[in-house]
C-alpha positions as CSV (number, residue, x, y, z in Angstrom):
1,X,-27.2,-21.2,-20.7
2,X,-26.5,-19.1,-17.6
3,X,-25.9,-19.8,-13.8
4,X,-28.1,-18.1,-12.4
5,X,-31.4,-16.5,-13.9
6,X,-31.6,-14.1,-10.3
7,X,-29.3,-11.4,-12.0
8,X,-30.9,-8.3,-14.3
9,X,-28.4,-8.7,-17.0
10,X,-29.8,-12.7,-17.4
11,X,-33.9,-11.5,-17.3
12,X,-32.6,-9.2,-20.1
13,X,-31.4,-11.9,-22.3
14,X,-34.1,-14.1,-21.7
15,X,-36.3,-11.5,-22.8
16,X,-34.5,-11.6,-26.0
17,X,-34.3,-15.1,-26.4
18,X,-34.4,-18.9,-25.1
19,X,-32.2,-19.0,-21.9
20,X,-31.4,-22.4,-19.6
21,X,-30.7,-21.4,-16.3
22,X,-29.3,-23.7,-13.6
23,X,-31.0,-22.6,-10.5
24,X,-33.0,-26.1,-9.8
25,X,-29.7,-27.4,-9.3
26,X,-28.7,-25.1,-6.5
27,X,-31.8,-26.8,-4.6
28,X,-31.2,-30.4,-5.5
29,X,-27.2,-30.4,-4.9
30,X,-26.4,-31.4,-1.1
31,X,-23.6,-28.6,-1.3
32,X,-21.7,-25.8,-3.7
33,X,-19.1,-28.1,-5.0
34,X,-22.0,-30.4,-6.1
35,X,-23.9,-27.6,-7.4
36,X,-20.8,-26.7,-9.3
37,X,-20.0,-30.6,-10.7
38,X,-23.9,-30.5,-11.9
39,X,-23.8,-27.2,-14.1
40,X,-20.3,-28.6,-15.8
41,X,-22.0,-31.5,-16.2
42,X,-25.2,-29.7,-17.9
43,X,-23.2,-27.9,-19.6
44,X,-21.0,-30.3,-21.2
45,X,-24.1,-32.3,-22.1
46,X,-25.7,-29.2,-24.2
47,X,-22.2,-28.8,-25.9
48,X,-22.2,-32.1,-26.8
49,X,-25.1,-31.8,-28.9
50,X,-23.5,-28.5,-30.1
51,X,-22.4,-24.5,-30.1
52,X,-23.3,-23.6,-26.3
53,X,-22.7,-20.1,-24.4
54,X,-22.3,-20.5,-20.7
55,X,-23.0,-17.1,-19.3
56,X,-22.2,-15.7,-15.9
57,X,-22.8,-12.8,-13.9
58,X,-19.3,-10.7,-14.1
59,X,-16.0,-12.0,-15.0
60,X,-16.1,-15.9,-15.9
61,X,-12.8,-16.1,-14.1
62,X,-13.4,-15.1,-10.8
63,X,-15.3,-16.5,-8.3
64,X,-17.0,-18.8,-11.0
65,X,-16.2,-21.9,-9.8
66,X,-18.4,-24.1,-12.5
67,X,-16.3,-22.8,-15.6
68,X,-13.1,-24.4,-14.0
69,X,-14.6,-27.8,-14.0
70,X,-15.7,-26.7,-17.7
71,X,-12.5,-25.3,-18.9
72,X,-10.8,-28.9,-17.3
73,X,-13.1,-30.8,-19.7
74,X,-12.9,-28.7,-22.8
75,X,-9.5,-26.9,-22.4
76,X,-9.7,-25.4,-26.0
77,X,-13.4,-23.4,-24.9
78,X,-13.3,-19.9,-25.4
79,X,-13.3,-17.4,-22.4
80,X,-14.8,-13.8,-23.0
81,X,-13.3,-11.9,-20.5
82,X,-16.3,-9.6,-18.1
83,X,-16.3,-7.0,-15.5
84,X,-16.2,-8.9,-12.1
85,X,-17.6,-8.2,-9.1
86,X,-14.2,-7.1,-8.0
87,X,-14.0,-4.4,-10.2
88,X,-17.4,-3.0,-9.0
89,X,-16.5,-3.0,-5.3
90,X,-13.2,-1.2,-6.1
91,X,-15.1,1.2,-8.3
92,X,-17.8,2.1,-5.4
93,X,-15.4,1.9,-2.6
94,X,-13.0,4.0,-4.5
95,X,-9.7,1.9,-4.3
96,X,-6.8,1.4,-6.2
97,X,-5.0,-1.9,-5.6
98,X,-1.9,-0.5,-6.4
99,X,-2.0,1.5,-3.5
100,X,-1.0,-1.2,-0.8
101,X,-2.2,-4.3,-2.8
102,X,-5.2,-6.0,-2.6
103,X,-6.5,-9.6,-0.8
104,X,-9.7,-11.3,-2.3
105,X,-11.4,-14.2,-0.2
106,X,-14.6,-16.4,-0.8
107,X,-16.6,-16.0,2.5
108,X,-17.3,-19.6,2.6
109,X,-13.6,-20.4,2.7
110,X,-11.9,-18.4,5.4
111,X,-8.0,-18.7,5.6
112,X,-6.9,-19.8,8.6
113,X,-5.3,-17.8,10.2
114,X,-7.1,-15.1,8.9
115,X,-4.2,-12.5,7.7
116,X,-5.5,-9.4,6.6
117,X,-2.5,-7.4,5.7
118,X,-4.2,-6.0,2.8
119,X,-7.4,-4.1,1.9
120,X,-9.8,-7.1,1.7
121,X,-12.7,-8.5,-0.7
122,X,-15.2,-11.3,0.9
123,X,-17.3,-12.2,-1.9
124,X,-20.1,-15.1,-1.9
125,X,-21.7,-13.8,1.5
126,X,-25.0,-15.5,0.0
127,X,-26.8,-16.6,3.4
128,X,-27.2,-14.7,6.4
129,X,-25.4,-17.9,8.1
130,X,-22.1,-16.7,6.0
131,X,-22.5,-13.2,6.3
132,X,-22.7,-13.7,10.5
133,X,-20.2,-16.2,10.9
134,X,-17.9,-13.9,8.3
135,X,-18.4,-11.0,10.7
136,X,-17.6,-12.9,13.8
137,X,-14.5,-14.0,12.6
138,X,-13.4,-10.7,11.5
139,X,-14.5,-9.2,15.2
140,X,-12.2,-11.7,16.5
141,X,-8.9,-10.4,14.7
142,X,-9.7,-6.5,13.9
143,X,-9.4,-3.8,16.2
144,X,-11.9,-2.9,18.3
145,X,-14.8,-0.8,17.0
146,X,-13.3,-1.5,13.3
147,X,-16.0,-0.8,10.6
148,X,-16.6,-2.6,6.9
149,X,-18.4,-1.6,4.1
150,X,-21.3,-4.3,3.2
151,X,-22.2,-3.7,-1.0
152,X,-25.3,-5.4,-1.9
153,X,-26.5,-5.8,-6.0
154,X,-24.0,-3.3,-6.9
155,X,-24.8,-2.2,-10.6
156,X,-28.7,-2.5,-9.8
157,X,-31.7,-0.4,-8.8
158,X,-31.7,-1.4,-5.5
159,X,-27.8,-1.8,-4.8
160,X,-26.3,-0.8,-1.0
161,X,-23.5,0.3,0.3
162,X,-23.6,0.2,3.9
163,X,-20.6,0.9,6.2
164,X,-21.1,-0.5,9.5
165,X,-18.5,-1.8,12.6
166,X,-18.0,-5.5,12.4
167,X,-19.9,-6.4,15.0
168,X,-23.2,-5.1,13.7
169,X,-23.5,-6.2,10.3
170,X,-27.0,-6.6,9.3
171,X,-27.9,-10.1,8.3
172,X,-30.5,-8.8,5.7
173,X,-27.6,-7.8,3.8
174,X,-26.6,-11.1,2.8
175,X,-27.4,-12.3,-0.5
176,X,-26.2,-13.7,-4.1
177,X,-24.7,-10.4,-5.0
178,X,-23.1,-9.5,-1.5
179,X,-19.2,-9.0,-0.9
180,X,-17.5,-7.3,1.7
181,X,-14.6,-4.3,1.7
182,X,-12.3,-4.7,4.8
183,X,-9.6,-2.2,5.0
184,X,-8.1,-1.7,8.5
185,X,-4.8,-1.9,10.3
186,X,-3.1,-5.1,9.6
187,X,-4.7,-7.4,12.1
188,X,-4.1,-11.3,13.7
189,X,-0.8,-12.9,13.3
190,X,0.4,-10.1,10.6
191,X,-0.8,-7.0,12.6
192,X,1.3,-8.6,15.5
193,X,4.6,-9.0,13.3
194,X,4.1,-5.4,12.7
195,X,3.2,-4.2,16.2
196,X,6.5,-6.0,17.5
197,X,8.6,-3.9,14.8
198,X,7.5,-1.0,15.8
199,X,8.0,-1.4,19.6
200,X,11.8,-2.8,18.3
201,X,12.4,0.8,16.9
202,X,10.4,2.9,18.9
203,X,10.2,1.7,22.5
204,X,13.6,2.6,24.4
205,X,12.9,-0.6,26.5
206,X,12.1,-2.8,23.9
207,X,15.3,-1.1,21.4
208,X,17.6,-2.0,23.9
209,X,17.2,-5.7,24.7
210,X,19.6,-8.3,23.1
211,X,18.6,-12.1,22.7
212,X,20.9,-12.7,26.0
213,X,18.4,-9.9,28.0
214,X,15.2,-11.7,26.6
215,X,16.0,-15.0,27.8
216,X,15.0,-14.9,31.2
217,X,11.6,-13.5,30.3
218,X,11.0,-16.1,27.5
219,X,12.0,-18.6,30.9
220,X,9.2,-16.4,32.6
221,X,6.9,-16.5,30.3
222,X,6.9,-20.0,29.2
223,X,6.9,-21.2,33.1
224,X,3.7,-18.7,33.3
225,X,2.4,-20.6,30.2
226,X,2.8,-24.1,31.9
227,X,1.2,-22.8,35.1
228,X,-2.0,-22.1,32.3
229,X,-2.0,-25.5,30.9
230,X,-2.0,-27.2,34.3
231,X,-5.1,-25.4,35.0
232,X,-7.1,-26.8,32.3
233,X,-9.7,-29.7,33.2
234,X,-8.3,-33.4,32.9
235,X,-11.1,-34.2,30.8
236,X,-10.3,-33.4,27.5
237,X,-14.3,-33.1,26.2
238,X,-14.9,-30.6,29.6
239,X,-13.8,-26.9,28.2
240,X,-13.2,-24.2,30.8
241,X,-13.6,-21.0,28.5
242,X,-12.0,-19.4,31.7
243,X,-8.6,-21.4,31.9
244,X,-8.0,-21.3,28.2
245,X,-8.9,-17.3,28.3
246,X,-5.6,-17.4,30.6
247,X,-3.8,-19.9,28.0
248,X,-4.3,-18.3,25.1
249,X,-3.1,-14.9,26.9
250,X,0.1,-16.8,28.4
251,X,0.9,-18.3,24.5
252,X,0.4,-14.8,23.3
253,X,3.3,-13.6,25.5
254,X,5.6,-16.7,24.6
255,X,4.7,-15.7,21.0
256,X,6.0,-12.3,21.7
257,X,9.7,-13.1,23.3
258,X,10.5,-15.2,19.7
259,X,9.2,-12.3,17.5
260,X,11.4,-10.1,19.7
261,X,14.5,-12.5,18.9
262,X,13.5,-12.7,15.0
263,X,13.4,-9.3,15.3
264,X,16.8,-8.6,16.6
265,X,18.3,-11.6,14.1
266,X,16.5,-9.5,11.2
267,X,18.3,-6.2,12.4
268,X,21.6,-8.2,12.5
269,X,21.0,-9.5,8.9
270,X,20.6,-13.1,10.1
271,X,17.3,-14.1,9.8
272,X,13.3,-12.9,9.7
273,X,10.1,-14.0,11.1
274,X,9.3,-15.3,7.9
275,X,12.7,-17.4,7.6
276,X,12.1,-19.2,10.8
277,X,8.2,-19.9,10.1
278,X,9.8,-21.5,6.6
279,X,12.6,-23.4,8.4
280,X,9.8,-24.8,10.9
281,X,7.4,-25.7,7.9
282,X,9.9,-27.5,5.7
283,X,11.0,-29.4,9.0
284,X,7.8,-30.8,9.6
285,X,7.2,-31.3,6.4
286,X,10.5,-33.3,6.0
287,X,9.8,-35.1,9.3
288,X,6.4,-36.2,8.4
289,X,6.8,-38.5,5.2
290,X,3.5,-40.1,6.5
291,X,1.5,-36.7,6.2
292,X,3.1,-35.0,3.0
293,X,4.7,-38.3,1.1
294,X,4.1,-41.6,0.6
295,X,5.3,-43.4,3.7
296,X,2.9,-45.4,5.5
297,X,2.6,-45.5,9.6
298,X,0.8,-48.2,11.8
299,X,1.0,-45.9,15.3
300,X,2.9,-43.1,17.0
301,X,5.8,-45.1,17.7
302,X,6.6,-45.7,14.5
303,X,6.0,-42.3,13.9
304,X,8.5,-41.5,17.0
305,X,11.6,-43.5,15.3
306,X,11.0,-42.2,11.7
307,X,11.5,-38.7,13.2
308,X,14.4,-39.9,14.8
309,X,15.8,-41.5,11.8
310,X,15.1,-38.8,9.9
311,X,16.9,-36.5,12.2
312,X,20.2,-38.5,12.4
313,X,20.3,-37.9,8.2
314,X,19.4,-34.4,8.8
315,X,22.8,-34.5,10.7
316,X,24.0,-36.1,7.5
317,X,24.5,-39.7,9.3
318,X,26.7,-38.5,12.1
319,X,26.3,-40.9,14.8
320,X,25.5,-39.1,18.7
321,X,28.5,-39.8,21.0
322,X,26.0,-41.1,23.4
323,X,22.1,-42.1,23.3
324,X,22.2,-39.3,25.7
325,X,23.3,-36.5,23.6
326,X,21.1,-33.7,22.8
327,X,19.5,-33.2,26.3
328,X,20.7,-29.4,27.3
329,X,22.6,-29.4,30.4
330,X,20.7,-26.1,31.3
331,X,17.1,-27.5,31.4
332,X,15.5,-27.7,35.1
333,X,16.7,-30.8,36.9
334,X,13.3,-32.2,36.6
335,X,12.2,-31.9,33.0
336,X,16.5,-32.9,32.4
337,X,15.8,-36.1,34.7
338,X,12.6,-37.0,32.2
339,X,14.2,-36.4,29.2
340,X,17.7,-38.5,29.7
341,X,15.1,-41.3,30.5
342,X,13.3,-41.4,27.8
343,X,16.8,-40.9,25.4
344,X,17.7,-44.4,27.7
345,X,14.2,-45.8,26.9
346,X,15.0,-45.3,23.4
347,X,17.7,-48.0,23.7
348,X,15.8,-50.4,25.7
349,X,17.2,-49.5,29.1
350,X,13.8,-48.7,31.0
351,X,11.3,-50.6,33.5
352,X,8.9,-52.7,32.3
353,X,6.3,-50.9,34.2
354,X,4.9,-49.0,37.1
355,X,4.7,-51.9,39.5
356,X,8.2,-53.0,38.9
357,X,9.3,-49.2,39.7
358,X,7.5,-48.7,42.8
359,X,9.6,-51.6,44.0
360,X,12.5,-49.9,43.2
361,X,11.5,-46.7,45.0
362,X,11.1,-48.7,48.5
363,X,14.3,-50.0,47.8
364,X,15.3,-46.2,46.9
365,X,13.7,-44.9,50.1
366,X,15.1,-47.4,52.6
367,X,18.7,-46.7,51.4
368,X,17.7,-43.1,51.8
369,X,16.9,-43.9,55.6
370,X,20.0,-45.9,56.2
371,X,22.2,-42.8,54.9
372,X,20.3,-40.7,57.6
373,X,21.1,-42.6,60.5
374,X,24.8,-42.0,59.5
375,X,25.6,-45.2,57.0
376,X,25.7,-43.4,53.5
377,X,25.3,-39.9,51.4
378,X,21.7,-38.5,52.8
379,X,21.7,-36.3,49.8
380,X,22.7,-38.5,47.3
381,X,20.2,-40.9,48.1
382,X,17.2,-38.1,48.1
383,X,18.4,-37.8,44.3
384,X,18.4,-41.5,43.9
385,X,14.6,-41.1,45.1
386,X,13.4,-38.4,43.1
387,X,14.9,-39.8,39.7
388,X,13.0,-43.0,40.6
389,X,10.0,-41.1,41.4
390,X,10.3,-39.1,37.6
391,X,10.6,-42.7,36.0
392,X,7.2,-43.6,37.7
393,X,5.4,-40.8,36.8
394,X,6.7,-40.9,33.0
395,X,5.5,-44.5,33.1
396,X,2.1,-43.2,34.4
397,X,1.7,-40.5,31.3
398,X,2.3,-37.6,33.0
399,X,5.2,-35.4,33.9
400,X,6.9,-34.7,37.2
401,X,6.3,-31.4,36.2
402,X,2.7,-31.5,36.3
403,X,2.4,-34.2,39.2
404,X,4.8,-31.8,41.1
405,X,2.3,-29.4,40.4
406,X,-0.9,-30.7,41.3
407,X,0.5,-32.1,44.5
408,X,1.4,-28.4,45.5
409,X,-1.9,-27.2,44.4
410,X,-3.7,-30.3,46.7
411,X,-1.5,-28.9,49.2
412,X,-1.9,-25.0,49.1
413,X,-5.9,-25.9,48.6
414,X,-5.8,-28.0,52.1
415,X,-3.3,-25.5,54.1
416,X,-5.4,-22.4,53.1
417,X,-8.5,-24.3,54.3
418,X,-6.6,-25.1,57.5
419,X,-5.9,-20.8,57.6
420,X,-9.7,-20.6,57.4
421,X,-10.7,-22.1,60.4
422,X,-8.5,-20.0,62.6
423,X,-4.7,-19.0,63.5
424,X,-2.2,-21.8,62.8
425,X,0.5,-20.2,65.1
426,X,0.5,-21.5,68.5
427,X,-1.1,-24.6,67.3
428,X,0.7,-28.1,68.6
429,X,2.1,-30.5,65.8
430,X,-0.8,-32.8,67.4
431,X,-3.4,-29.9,66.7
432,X,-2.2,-28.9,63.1
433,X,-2.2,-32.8,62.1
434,X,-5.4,-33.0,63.3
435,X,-6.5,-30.0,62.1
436,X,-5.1,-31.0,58.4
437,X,-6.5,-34.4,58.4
438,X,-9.7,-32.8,59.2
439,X,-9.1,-31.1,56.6
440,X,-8.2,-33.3,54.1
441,X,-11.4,-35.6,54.4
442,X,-13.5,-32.9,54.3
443,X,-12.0,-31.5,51.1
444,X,-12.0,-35.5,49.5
445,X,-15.5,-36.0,50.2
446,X,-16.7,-32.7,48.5
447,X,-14.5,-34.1,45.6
């Protein structure tokens, strides 16, 4: 029995004697892993009834995804070991694995992400679909202008090897027999690591900043990274390809301040990259018995006070001082007021709802006007206001952050428009009210 009948070494043999190929099941399976379940099963059937050879094209232990299902039914089967495909594109590229190691990936399969910090084999590029949407997701990680080499029915008369840039492999290429050699700078999430070590010892700006210099640009860059996300369309289905152009640049340069810190903890002996990507991992892991054990969850609430239950043993059962504890006295005073609300809501101590809070805020804001005529503290009063106004909007969804936000934006949209229709200075309050409620219908009807 073989796999496939397409190879020349299987029209050889079945010049020599009877061979059962599987190819009709290729076209009657609805996908590979079907195909694969249906030639174990054939397989298994034939042995059944006695001494079968299951043949394949190369090594039966790579990239043959049928004689695992085989081997998991009859454990005891003998495996010849065969020259692989592997061994073939190493021989015609000319590479020794040994050299700086060596990455093999099935092309239908990609990793995500997509870390290429070795020479790299892409092997079952059997459609032109694959072999595009291989390419593109290369093109999105390697360097610009980055070539591969495409090796077609290596081994055969009418074998290729074609190196070509990434972006202009040709889908004729693709077929049965067609892998891919990628060997480039490191590139993606591993390239970065190493392009932020270098700058560490090489740069003299970059060599001398400490974690205590970097923290008002990882403030900077993470403000510049919010400014991003408020730009992005309300609608979750709508997609603005040119707002998340500006997020994903904005998380790139968050990305960059902590593997600056890891850096300088890995210079001091403390800790790597890699140490804090495993202490996240095993965190969420630990923290999400619903995902990785056997917990069961109805809804993210319950979800919510697992992780905080889970938290107070990672503490080992040491009970806060306060509800309140664990809200850094250096956050901004508006994302501080949010969070020591919700730590209260956590007990029970919140409104019931948005109405009941925009009662409060009257109350709030006529309290505020009897402290300015001269009965009470004007400016403790304004706080009073704005923490009620935070509980509102965190009862609406949102954050004061990003209501703050949009407000200004309303506000910068409408004053500019005002600029547009002529000077401002010299204008009457009378004439710039007028002029802004002008204005402001104008702008509401268009939206």
């Amino acid at each position: 029995m073989v796999r496939t009948i397409h190879h020349p070494a299987a029209a050889q043999l079945a010049e020599r004697r009877q061979v059962i190929a599987c190819d009709d099941l290729y076209e009657s399976s609805d996908g590979f892993d079907d195909v694969y379940e249906a030639i174990a099963e054939r397989v298994a059937g034939h042995a059944a009834d006695g001494p079968t050879i299951y043949a394949v094209p190369g090594s039966p232990m790579v990239g043959e995804f049928a004689v695992r299902k085989l081997l998991a039914r009859h454990p005891d089967a003998e495996v010849v070991p065969a020259e692989s495909f592997v061994d073939a594109v190493l021989a015609a590229v000319g590479y020794d694995p040994f050299d700086r190691g060596l990455r093999i990936i099935n092309g239908h399969e990609l990793p995500h992400p997509l870390a290429l910090d070795a020479p790299t084999i892409i092997g079952h590029l059997d459609s032109p679909e694959v072999l595009a949407d291989v390419s593109a997701s290369l093109s999105r990680v390697l360097p610009e202008g980055a070539e591969v080499t495409v090796l077609a029915n290596l081994g055969a008369d009418d074998e290729q090897v074609v190196t070509v840039p990434v972006d202009a492999v040709p889908a004729d290429l693709a077929g049965f027999r067609t892998s891919m050699f990628v060997d480039t700078d490191p590139a993606g999430l591993v390239g970065l690591v190493g392009v932020s070590r270098r700058l560490r010892a090489e740069c003299p700006w970059d060599r001398s900043q400490t974690h205590h210099s970097l923290l008002r640009h990882l403030l900077e860059e993470t403000y510049e990274l919010a400014e991003a996300v408020s730009r992005l369309p309300d609608d979750d289905a709508e997609v603005d390809y040119v707002a998340y152009d500006a997020v994903e640049d904005e998380l790139g340069d968050v990305l960059l301040q902590v593997l600056f810190h890891a850096a300088i903890a890995a210079e001091k002996g403390v800790f790597d990259i890699d140490d804090v990507a495993t202490r996240l991992r095993e965190k969420l892991v630990r923290r999400h018995p619903h995902v990785f054990g056997d917990v069961e969850v109805k809804d993210a609430d319950e979800v919510a006070a697992n992780w905080e239950q889970i938290k107070k043993q990672e503490r080992g059962g040491v009970e806060p001082q306060s509800a309140l504890d664990g809200v850094p006295a250096g956050m901004p005073a508006l994302e501080r007021a949010e969070a020591v609300q919700r730590k209260a809501a956590k007990v029970g101590f919140d409104w019931e709802g948005p109405a009941e809070i925009v009662g409060v805020l009257r109350q709030e804001v006529d309290e505020l006007e009897e402290a300015l005529e001269g009965r009470g503290d004007a400016v403790s009063e304004l706080g009073d206001v704005m923490f009620t106004a935070v509980n509102l909007v965190r009862h609406l969804g949102v954050t004061g952050e990003e209501a703050l936000r949009r407000a200004t934006a309303r506000f910068e949209e409408r004053f500019r428009a005002m600029e547009a229709e002529g000077p401002l200075e010299g204008l009457t309050l009378e004439e710039l009210d007028a002029r802004w409620q002008a204005v402001k219908e104008r702008l509401s009807d268009r939206q």
